[in-house]
PDB file of N, CA, C and O in Angstrom, chain B, residues numbered from 101:
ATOM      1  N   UNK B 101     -12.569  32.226  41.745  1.00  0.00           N
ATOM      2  CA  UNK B 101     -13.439  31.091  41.968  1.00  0.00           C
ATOM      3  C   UNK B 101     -12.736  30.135  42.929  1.00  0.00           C
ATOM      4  O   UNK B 101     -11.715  29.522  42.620  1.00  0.00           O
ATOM      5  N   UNK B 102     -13.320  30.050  44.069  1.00  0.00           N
ATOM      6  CA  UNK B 102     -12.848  28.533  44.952  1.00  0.00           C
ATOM      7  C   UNK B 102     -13.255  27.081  44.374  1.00  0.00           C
ATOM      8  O   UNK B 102     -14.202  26.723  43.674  1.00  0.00           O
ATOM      9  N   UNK B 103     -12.221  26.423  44.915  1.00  0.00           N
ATOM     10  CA  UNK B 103     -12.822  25.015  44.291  1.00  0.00           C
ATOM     11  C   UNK B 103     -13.495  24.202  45.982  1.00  0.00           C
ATOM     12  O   UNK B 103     -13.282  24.337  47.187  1.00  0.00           O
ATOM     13  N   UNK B 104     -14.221  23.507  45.240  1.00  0.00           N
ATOM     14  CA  UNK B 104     -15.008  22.643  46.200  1.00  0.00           C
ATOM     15  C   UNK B 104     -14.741  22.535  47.584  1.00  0.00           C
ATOM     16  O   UNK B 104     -15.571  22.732  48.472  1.00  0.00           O
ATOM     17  N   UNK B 105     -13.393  22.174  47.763  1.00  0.00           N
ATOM     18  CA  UNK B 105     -12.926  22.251  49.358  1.00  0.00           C
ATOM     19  C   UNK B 105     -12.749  23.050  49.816  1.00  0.00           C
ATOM     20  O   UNK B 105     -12.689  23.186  51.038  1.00  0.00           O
ATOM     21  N   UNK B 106     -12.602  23.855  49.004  1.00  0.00           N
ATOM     22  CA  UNK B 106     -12.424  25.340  50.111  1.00  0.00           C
ATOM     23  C   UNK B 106     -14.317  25.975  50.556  1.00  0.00           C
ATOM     24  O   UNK B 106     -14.702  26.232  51.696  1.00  0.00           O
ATOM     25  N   UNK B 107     -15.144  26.077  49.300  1.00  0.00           N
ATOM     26  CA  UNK B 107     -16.507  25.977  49.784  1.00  0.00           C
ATOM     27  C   UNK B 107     -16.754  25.061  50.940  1.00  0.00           C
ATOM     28  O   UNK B 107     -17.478  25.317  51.902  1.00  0.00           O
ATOM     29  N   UNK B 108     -16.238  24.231  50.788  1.00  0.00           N
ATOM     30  CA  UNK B 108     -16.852  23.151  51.603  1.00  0.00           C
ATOM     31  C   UNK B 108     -16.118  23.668  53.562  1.00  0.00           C
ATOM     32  O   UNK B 108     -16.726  23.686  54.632  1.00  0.00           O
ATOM     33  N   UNK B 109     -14.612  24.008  53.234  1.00  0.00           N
ATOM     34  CA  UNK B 109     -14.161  23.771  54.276  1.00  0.00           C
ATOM     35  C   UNK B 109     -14.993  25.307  54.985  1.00  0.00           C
ATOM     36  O   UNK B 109     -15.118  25.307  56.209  1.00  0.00           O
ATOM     37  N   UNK B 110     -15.447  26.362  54.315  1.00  0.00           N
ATOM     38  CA  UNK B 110     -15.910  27.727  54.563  1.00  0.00           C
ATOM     39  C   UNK B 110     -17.424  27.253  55.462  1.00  0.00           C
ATOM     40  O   UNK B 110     -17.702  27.660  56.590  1.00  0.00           O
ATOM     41  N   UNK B 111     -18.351  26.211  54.547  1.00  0.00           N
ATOM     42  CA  UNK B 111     -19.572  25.978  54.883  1.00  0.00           C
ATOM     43  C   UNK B 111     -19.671  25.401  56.759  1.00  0.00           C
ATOM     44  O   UNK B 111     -20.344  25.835  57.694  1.00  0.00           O
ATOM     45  N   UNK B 112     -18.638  24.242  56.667  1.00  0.00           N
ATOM     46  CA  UNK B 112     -18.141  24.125  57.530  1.00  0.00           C
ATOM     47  C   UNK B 112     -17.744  24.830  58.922  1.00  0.00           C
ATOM     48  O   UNK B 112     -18.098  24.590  60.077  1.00  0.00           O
ATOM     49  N   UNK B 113     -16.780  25.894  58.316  1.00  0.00           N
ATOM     50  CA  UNK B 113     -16.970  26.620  59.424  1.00  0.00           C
ATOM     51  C   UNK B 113     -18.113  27.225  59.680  1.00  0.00           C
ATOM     52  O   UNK B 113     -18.262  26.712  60.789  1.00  0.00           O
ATOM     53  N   UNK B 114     -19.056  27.907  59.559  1.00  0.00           N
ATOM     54  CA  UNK B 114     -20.168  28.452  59.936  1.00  0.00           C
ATOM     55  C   UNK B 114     -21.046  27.730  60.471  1.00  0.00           C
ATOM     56  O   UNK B 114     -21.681  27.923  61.508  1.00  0.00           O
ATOM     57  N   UNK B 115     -21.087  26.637  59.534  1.00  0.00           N
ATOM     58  CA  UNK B 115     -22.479  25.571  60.342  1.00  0.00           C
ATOM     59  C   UNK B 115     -22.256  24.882  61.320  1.00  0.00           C
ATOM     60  O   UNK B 115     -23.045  24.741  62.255  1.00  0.00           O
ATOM     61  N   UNK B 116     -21.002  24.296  61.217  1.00  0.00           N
ATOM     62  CA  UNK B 116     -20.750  23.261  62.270  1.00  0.00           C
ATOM     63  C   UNK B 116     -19.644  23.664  63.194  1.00  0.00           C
ATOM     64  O   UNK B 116     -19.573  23.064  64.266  1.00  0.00           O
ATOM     65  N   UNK B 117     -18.678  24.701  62.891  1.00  0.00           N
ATOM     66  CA  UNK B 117     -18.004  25.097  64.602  1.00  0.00           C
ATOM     67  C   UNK B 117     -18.906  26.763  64.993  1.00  0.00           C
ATOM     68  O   UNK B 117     -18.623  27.214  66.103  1.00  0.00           O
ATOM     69  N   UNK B 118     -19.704  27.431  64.318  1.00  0.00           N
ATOM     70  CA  UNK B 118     -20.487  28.396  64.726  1.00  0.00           C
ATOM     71  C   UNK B 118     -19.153  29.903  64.502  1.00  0.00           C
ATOM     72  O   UNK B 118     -18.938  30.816  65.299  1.00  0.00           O
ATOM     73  N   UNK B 119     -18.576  29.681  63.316  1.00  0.00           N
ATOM     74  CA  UNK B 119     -17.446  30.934  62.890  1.00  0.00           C
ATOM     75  C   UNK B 119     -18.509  31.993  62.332  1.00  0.00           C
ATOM     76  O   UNK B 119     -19.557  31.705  61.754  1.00  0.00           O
ATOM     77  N   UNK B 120     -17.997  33.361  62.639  1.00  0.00           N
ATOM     78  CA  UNK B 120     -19.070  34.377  62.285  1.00  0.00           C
ATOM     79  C   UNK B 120     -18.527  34.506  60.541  1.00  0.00           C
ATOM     80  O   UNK B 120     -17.702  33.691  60.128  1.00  0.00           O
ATOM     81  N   UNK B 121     -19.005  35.451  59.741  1.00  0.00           N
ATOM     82  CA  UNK B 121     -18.273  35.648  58.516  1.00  0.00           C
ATOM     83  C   UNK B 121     -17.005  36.284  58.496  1.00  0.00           C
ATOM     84  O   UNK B 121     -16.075  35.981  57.748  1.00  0.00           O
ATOM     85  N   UNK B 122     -17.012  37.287  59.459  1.00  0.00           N
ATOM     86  CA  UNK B 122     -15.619  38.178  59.789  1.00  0.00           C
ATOM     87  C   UNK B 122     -14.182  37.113  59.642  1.00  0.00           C
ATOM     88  O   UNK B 122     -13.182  37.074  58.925  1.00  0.00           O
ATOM     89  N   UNK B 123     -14.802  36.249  60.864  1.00  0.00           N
ATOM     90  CA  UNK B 123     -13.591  35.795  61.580  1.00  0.00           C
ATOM     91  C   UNK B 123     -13.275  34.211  60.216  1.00  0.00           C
ATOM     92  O   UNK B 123     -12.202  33.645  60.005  1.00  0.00           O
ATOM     93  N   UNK B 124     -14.404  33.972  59.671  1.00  0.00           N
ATOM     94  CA  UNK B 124     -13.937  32.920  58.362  1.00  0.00           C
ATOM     95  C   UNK B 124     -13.560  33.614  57.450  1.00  0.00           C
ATOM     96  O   UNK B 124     -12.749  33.020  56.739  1.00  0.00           O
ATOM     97  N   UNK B 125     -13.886  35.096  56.992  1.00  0.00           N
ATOM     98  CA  UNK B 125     -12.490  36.165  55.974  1.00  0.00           C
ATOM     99  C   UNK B 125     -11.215  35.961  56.117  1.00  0.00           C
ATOM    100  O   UNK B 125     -10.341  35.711  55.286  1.00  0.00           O
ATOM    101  N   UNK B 126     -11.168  36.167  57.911  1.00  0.00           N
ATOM    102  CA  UNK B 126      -9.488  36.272  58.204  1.00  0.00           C
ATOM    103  C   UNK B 126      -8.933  35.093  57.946  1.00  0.00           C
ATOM    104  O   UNK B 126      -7.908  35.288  57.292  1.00  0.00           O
ATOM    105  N   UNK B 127      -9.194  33.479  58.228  1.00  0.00           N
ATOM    106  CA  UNK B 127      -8.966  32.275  58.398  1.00  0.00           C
ATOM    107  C   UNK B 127      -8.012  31.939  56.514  1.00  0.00           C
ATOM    108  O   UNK B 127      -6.859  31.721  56.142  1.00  0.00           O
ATOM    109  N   UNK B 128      -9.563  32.110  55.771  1.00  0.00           N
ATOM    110  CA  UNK B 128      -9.305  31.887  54.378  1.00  0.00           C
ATOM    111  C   UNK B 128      -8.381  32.533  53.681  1.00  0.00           C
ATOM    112  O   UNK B 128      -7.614  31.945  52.918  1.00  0.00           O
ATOM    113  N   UNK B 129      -8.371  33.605  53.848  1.00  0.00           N
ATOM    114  CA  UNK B 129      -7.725  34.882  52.995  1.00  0.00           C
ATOM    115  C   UNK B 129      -9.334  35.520  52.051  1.00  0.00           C
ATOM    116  O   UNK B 129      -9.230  36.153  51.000  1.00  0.00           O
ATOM    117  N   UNK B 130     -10.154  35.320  52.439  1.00  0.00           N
ATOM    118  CA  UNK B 130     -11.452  35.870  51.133  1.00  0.00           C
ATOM    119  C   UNK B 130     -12.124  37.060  52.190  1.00  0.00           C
ATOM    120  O   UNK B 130     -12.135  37.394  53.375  1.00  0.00           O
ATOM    121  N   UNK B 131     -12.633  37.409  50.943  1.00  0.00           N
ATOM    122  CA  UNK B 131     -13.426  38.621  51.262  1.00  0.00           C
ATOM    123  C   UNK B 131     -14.615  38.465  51.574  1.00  0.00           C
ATOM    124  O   UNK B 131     -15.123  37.581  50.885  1.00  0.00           O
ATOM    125  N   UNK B 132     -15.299  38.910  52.290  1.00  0.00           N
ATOM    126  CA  UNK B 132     -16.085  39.038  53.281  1.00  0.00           C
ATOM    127  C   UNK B 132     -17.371  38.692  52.640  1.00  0.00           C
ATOM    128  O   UNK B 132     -18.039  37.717  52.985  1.00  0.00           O
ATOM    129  N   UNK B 133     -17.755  39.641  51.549  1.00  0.00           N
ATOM    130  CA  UNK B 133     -18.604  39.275  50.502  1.00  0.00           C
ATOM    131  C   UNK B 133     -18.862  38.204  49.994  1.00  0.00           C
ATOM    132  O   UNK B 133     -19.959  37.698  49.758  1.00  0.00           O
ATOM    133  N   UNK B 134     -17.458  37.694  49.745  1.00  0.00           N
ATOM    134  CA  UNK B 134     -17.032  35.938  48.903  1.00  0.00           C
ATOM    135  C   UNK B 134     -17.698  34.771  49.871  1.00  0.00           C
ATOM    136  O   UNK B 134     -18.473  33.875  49.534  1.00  0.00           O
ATOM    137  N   UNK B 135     -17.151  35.063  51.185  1.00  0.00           N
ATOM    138  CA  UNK B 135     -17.612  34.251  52.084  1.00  0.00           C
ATOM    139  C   UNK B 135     -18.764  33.897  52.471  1.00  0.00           C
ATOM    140  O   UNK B 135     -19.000  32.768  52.902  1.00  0.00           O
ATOM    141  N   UNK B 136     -19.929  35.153  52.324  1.00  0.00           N
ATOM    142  CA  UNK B 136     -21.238  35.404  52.746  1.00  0.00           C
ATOM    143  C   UNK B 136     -21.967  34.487  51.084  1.00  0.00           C
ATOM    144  O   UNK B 136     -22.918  33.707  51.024  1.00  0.00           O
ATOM    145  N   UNK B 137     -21.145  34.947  50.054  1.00  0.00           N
ATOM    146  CA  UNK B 137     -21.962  34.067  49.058  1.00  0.00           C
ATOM    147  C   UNK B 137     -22.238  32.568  49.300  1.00  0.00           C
ATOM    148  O   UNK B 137     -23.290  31.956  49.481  1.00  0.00           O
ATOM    149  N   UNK B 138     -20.811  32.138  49.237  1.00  0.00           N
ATOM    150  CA  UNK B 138     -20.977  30.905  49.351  1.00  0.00           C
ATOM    151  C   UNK B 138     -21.286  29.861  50.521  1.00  0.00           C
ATOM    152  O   UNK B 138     -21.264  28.638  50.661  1.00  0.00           O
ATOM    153  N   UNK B 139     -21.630  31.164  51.406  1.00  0.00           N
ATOM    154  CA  UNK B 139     -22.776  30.630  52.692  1.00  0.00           C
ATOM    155  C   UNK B 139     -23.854  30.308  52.232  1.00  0.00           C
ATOM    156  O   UNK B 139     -24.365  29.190  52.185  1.00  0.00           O
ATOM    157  N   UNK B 140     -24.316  31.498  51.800  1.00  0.00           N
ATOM    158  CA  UNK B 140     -25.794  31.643  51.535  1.00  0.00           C
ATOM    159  C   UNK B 140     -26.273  30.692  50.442  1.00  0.00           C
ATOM    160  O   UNK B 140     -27.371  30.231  50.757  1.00  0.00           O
ATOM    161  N   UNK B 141     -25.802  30.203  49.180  1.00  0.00           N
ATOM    162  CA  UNK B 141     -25.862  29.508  48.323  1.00  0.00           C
ATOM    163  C   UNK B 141     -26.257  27.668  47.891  1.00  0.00           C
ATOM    164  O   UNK B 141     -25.588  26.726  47.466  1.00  0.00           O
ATOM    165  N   UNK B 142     -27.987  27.912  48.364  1.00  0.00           N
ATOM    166  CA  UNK B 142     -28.212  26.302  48.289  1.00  0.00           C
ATOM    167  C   UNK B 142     -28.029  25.490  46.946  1.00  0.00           C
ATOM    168  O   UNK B 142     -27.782  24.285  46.894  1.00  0.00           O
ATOM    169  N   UNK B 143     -28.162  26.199  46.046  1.00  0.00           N
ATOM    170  CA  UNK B 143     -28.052  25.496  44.704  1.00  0.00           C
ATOM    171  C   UNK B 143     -27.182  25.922  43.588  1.00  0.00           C
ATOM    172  O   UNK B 143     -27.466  26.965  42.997  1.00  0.00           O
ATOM    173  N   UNK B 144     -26.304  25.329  43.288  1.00  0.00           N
ATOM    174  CA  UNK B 144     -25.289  25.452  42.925  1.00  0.00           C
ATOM    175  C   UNK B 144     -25.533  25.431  40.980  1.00  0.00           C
ATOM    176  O   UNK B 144     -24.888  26.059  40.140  1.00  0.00           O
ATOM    177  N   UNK B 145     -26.429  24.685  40.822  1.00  0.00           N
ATOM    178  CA  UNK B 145     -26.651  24.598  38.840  1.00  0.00           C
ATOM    179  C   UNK B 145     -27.589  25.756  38.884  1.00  0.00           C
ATOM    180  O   UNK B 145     -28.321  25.466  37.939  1.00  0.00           O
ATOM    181  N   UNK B 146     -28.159  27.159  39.482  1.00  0.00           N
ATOM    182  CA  UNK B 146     -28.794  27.504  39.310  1.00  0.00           C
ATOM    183  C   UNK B 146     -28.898  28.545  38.581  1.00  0.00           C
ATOM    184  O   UNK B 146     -29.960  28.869  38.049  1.00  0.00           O
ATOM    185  N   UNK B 147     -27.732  29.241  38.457  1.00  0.00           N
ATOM    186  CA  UNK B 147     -27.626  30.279  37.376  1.00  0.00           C
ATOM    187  C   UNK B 147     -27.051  29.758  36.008  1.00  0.00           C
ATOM    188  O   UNK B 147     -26.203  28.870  36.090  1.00  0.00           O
ATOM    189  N   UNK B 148     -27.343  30.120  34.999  1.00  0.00           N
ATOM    190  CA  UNK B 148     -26.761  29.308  33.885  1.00  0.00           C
ATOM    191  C   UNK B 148     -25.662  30.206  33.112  1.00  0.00           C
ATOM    192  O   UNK B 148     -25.696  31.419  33.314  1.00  0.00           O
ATOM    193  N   UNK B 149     -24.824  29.746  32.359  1.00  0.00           N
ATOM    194  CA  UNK B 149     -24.297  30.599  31.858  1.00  0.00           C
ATOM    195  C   UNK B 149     -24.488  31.647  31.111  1.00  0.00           C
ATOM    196  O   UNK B 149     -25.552  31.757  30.501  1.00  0.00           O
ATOM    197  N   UNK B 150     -23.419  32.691  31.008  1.00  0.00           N
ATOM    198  CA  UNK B 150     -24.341  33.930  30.705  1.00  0.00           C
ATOM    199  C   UNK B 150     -24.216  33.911  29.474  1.00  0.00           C
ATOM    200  O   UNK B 150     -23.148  33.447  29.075  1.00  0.00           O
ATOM    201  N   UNK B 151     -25.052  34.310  28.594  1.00  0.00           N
ATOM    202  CA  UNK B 151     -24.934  34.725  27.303  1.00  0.00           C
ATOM    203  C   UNK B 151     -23.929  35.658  26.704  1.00  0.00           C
ATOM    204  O   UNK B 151     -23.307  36.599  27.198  1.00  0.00           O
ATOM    205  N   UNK B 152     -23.944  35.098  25.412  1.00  0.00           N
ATOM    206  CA  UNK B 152     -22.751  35.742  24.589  1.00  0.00           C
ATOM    207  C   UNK B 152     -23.276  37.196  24.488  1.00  0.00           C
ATOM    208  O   UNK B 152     -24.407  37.492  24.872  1.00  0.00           O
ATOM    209  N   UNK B 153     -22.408  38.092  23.955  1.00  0.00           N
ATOM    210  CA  UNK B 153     -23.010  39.194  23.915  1.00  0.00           C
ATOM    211  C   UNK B 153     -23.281  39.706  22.212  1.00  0.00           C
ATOM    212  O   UNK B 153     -22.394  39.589  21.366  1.00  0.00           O
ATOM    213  N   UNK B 154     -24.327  40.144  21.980  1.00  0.00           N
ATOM    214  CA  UNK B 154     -24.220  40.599  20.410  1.00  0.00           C
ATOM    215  C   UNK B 154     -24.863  41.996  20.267  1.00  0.00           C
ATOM    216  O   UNK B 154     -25.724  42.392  19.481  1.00  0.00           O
ATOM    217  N   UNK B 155     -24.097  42.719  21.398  1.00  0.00           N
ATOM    218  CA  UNK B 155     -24.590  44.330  21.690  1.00  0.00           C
ATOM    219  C   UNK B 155     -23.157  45.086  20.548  1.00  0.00           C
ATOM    220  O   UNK B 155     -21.941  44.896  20.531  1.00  0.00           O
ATOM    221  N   UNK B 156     -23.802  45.696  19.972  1.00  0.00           N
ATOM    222  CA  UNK B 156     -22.956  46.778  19.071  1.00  0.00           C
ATOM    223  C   UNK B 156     -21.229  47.280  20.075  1.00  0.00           C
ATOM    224  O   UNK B 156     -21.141  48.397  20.585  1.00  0.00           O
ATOM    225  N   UNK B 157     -20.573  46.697  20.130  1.00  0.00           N
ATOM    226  CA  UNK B 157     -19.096  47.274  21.403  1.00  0.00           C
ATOM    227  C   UNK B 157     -18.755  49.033  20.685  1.00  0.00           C
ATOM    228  O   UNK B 157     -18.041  49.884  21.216  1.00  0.00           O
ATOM    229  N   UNK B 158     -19.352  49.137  19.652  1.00  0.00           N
ATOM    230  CA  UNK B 158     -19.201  50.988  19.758  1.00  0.00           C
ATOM    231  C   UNK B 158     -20.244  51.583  19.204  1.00  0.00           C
ATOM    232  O   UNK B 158     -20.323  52.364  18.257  1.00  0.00           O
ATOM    233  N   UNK B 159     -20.969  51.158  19.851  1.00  0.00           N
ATOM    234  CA  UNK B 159     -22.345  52.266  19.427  1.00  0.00           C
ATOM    235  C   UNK B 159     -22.917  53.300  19.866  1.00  0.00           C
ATOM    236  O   UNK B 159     -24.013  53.842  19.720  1.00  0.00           O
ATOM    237  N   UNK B 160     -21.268  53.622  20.861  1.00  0.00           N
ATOM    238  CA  UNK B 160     -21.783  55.358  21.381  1.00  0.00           C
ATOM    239  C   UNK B 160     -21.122  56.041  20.096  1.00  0.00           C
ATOM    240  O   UNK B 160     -21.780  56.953  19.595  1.00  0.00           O
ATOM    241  N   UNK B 161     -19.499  55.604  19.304  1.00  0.00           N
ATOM    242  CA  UNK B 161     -19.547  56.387  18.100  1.00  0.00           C
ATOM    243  C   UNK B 161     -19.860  56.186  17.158  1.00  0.00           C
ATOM    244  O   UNK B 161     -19.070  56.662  16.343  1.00  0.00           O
ATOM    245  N   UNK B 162     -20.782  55.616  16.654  1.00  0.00           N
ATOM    246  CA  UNK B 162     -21.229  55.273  15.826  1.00  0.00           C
ATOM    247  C   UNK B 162     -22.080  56.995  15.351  1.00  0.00           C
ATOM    248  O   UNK B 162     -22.410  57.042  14.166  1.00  0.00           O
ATOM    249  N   UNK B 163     -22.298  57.868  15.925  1.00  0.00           N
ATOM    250  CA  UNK B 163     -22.774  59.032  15.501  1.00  0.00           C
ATOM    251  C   UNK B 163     -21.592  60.089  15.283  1.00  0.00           C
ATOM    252  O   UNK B 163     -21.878  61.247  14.978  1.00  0.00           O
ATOM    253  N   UNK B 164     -20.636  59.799  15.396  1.00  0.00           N
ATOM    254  CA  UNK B 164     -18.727  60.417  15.199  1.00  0.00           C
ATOM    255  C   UNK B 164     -18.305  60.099  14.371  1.00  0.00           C
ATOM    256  O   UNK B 164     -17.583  60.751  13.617  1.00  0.00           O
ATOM    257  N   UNK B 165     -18.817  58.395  14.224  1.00  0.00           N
ATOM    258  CA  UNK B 165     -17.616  57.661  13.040  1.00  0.00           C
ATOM    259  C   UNK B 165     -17.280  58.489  11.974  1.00  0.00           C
ATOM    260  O   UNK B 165     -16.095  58.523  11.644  1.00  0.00           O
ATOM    261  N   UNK B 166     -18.422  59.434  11.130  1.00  0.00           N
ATOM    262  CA  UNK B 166     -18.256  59.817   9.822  1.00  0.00           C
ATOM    263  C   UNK B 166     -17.239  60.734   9.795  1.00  0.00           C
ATOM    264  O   UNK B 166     -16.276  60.772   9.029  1.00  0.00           O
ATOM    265  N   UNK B 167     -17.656  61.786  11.081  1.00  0.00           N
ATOM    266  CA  UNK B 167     -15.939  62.882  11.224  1.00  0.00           C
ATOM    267  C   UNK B 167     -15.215  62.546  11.702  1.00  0.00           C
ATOM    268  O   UNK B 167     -14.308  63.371  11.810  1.00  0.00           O
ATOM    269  N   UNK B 168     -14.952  61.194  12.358  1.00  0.00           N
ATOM    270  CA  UNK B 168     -13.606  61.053  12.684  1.00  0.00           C
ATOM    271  C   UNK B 168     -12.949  60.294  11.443  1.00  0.00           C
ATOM    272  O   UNK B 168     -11.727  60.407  11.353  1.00  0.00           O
ATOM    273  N   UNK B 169     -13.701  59.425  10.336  1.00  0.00           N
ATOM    274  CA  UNK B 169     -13.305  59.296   8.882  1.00  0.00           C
ATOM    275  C   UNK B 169     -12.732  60.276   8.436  1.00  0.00           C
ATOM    276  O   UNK B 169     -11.511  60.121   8.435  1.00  0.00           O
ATOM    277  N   UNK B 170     -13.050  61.176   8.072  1.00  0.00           N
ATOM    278  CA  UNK B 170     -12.846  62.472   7.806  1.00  0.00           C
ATOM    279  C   UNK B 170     -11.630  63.253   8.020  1.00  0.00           C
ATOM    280  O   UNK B 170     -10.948  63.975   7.293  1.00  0.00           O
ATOM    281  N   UNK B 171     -11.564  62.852   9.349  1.00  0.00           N
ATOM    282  CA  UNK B 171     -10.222  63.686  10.135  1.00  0.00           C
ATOM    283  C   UNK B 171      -9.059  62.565  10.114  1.00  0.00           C
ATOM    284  O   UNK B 171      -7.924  62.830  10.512  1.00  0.00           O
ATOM    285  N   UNK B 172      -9.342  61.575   9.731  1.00  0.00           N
ATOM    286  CA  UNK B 172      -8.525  60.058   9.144  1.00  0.00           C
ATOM    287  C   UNK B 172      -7.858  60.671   7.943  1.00  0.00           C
ATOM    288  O   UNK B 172      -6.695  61.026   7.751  1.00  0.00           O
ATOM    289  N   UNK B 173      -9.105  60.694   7.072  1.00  0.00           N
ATOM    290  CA  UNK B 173      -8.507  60.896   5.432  1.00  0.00           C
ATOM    291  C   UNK B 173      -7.932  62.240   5.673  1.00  0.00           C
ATOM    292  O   UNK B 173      -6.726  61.998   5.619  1.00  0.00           O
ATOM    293  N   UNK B 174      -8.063  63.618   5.927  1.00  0.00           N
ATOM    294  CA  UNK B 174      -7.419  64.334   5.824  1.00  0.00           C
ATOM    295  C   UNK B 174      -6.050  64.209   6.225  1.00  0.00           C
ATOM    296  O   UNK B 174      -5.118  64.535   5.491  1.00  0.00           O
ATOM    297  N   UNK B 175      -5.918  63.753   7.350  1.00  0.00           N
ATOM    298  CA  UNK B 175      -5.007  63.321   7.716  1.00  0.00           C
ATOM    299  C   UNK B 175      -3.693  62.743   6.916  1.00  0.00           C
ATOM    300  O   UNK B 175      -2.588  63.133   7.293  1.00  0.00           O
ATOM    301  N   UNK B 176      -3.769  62.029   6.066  1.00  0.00           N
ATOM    302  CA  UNK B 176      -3.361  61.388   5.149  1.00  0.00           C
ATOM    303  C   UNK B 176      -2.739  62.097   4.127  1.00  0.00           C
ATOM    304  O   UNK B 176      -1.847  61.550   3.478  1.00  0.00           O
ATOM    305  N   UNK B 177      -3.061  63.154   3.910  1.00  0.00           N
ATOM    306  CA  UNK B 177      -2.538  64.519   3.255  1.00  0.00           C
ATOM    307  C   UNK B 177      -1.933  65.252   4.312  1.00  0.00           C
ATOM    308  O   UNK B 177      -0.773  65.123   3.920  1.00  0.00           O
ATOM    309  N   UNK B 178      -1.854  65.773   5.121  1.00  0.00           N
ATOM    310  CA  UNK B 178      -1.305  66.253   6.401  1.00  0.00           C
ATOM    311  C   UNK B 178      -0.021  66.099   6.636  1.00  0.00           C
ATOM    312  O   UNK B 178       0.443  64.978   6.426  1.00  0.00           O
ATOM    313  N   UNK B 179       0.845  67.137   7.110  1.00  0.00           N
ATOM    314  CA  UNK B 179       2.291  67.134   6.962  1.00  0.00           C
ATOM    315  C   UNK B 179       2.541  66.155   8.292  1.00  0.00           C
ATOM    316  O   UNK B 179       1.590  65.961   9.050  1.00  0.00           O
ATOM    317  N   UNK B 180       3.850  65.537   8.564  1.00  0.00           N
ATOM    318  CA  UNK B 180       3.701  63.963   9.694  1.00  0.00           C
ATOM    319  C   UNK B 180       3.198  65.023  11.023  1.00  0.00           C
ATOM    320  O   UNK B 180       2.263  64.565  11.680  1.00  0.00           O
ATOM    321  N   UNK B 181       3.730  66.378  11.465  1.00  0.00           N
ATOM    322  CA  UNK B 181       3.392  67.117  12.801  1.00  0.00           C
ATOM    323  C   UNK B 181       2.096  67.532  12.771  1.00  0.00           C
ATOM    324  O   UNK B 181       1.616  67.945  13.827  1.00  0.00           O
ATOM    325  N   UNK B 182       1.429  67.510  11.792  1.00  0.00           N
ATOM    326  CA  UNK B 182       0.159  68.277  11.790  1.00  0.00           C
ATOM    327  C   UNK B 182      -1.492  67.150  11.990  1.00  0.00           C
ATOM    328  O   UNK B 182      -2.690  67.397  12.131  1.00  0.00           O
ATOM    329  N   UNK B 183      -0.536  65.736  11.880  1.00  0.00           N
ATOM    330  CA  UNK B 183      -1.555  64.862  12.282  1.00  0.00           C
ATOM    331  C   UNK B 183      -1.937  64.368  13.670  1.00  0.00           C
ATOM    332  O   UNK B 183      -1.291  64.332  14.717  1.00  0.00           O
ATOM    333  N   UNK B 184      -3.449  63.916  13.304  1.00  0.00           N
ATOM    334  CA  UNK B 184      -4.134  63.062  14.306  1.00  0.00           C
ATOM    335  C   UNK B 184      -3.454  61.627  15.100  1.00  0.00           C
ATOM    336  O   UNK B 184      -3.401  60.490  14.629  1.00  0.00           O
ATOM    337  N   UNK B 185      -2.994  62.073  16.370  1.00  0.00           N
ATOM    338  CA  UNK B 185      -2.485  60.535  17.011  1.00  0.00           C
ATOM    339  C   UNK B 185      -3.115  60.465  18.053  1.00  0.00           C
ATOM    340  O   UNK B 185      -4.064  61.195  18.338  1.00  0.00           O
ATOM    341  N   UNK B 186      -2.546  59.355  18.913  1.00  0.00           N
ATOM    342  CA  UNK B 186      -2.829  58.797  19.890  1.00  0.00           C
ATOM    343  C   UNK B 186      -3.050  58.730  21.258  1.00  0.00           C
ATOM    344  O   UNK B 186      -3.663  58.065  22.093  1.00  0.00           O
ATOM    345  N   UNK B 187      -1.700  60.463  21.072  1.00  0.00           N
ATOM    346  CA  UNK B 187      -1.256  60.608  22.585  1.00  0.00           C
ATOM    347  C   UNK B 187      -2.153  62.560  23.146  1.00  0.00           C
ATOM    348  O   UNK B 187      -2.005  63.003  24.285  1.00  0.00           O
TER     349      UNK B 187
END
């Protein structure tokens, strides 16, 4: 995220000395992309923050969980070489 002066000093170049986006990448150190945003960008409160998320974070195994329980508890009985790790 840039802070204000640097938007400002970017806007600057484009509008008022006529810098292409290329040549305001090289100037700043930003990426080309970065630069073109905060060209293009009249309103600044306009996206709001994003929402929290309350999507399940493993609900692709959630159809595994039960055998990989399984292969947990056995485990647990399992001589230390014959178990389930990490690597």
């Amino acid at each position: 995220m840039l802070t204000m002066t640097q938007i400002d000093s970017i806007r600057k170049m484009y509008y008022e000395q006529g810098k292409n986006i290329s040549e305001i990448s090289k100037i700043t150190e930003n990426d080309r992309k970065t630069v073109r945003n905060y060209i293009g960008k009249d309103d600044w409160n306009s996206s709001p923050p994003p929402a929290p998320g309350t999507k399940d974070k493993y609900a692709k195994l959630n159809s595994y969980k039960a055998e990989i329980d399984s292969w947990l508890e056995e485990d647990k009985h399992a001589k230390r070489k014959q178990r389930h790790n990490a690597s």
